[in-house]
N, C-alpha and C positions, 0 to 999 in steps of 0.2 A: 389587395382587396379592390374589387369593382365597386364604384360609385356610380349609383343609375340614379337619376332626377326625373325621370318622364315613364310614364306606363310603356311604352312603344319600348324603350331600350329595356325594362324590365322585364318585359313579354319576349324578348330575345335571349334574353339572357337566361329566361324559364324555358325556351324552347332547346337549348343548348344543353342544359340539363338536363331535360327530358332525352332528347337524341343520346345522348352516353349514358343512360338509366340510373343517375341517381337520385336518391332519397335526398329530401328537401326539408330542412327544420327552420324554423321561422322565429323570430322573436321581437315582436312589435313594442316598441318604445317611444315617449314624446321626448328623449335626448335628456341632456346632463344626467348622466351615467353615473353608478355609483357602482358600486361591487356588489350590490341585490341585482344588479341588470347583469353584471359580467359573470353572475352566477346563472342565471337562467342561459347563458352562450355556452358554459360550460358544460349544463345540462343535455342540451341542444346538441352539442358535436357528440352524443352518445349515442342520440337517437338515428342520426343521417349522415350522407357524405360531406353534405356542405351544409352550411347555415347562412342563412339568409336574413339581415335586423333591420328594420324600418325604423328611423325617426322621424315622428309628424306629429306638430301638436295640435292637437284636433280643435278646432273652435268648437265644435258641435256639443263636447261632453262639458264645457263651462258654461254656467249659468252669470244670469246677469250679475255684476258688481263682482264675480269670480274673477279669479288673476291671472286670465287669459294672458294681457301684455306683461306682466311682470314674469309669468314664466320662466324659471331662468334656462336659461339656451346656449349652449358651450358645445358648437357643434367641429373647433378643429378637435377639442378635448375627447370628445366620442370618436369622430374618427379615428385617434391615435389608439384607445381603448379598444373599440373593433376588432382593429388589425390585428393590435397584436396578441389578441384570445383568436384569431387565427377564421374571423371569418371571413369569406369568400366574397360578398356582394351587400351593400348598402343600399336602401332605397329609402333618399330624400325627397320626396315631393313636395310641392308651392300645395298652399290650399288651393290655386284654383287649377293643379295638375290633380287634387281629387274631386274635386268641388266645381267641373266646367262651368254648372249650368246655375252655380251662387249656391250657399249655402240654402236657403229658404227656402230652392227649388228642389233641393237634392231629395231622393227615396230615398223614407226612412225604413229602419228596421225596429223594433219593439221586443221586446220579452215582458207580456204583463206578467200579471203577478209577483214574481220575483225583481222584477224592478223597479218595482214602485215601493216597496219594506226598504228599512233599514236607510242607507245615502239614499236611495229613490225616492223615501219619502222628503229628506234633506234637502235634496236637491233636483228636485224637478227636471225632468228631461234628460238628466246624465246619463243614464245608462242606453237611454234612445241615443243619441251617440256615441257613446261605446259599442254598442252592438250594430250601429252603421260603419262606424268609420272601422272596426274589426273584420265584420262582413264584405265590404269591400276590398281590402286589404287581403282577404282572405281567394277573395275572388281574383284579384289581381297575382296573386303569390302562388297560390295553388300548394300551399306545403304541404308535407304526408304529414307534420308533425309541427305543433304550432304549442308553445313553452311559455308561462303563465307563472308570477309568480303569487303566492298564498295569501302576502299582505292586503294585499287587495281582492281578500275572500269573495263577496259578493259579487265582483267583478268577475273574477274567476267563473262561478257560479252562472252567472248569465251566458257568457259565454261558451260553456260546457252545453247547456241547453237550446241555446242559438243553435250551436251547430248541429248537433242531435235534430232537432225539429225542423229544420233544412236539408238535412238528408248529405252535409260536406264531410265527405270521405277522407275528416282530418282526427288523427291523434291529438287529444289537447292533454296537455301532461304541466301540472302544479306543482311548484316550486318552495317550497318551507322558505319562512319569512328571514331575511338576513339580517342582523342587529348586531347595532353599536354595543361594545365591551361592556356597557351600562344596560344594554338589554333593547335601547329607544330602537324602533325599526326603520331602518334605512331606506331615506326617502326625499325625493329630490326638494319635496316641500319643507324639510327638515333647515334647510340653509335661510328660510324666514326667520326663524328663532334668534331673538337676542342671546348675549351670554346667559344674563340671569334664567332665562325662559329655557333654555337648552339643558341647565342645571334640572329645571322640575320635570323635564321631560321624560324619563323613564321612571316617572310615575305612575304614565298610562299601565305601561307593560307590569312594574309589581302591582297594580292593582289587578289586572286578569292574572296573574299568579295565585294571587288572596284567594281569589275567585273560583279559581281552578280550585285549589286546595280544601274551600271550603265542602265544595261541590261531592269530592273525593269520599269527606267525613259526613256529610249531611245526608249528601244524595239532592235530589231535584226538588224534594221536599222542603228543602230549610233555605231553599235559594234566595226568597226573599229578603228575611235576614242579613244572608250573606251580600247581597246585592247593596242594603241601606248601609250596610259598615261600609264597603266599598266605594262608595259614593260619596258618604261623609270624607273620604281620605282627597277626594279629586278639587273640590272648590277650595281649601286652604292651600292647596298647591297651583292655584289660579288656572283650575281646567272653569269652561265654561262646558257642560255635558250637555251633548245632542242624545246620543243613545247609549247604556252597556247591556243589553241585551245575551239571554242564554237561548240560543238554537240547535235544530238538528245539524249536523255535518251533510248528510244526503240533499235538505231542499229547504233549508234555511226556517222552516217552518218552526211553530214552539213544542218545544218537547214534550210528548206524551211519560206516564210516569215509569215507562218499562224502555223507554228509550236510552241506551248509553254510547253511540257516537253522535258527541255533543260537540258545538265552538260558541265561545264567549266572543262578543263582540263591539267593540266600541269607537265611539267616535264622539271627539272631541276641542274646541277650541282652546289654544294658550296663544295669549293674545291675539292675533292678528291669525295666528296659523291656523287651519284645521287641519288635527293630525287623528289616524284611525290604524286600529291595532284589532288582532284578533289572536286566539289561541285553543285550539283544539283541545279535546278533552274526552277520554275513553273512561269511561267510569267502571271501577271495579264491582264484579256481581258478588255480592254476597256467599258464602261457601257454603 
């Protein structure tokens, strides 16, 4: 596996590709790997000849008092991980190998509407860097095929529309959410968690199960209900709730009452952590 650190050796490396014509999957990560990333490679090598993973952790999509420096960062461990899921070329860049001209100076990129709902309303500015530091990233990589995993719906979301509304002649292809044996979904943020706190953690997830379920027998009508039982289960379990939220699947919008691809979605603190889950949902039409 090729390790490129500088845009110059990775523009070499995409022209080389280019010259022998093949197809380019991409799979952008800010590192400590888990097997939710080593599944989006796996994805990835279906779609192209080679795949190509970026670790870079963006200062751009943390907001103030957020855990920029605590980050945890295990970049021989990803390298080993890479390899041997068999991809071709790594690209490590320094923030200021993306970032020349300082963070504060750098063009941004935006997706209103849709990112400002949901973590955009949470957290201010995040998805203005997500959809920078991707857009660039994208600009620099040139992938026919760029691999996204579903955990991070909304995310997903923006970047499906980014690229659309920019006119990048890229496949973006969404990846079903990977979870621990108890259901919590895997997530590099997951390693905050004390014992005790790791114990309540796949409480989020049965609770969008409840949810789902509910939904199944009520319909979009009795969602409320089903929403206050739901919720009553999360602070005894020491969530602190930012949002759980019923939207459409298409555009995250709320659901009309003849709408049935639906995803429940939520976000939540246990202690220190903020952890965020979501799960689709097709509701059966009546016969």
């Amino acid at each position: 596996m090729l390790q490129v650190n500088t845009i110059s050796e990775l523009r070499q490396w995409r022209k080389t590709c280019l010259a022998e014509g093949k197809r380019v999957a991409f799979v952008p990560t800010m590192g400590n790997l888990h097997d939710g990333h080593l599944t989006l490679v796996r994805e990835a090598r279906k779609h192209a000849d080679v795949v190509i993973a970026s670790i870079f952790v963006n200062p751009l999509q943390f907001g103030a008092n957020e855990d920029l420096d605590s980050y945890p960062r295990t970049p021989e461990q990803d390298r080993a991980a890479l390899m041997a899921e068999g991809v071709q070329c790594l690209f490590m860049p320094s923030v200021t190998e993306m970032y020349p001209r300082g963070e504060a100076e750098q063009t941004f990129v935006e997706v209103p509407g849709l990112g400002g709902i949901l973590c955009g309303a949470s957290r201010p500015g995040h998805f203005r860097g997500v959809a920078t530091v991707v857009c660039r990233l994208f600009n620099l990589v040139q992938p026919d095929v760029a691999v996204f995993g579903k955990k991070d719906y909304q995310q997903l979301m923006v970047i499906r529309l980014m690229t659309a509304d920019l006119g990048m002649p890229i496949d973006i292809i969404g990846v079903d959410t990977v979870r621990e044996t108890d259901g919590l979904a895997m997530s590099s943020r997951n390693n905050y968690l004390d014992a005790a706190e790791r114990q309540q953690a796949p409480v989020l997830y049965s609770v969008l199960r409840q949810l789902a379920e509910c939904l199944q027998s009520q319909g979009i009508a009795g969602i409320n209900a089903c929403r206050e039982s739901c919720v009553a289960r999360l602070k005894p379990a020491g969530f602190e709730l930012d949002y759980l939220e019923l939207r459409r699947q298409a555009d995250l919008a709320p659901p009309q009452a003849n709408d049935t691809a639906l995803v429940i979605l939520v976000a939540a603190r246990l202690g220190k952590t903020r952890l965020i889950d979501n799960l689709e949902v097709d509701l059966k039409l009546p016969a």
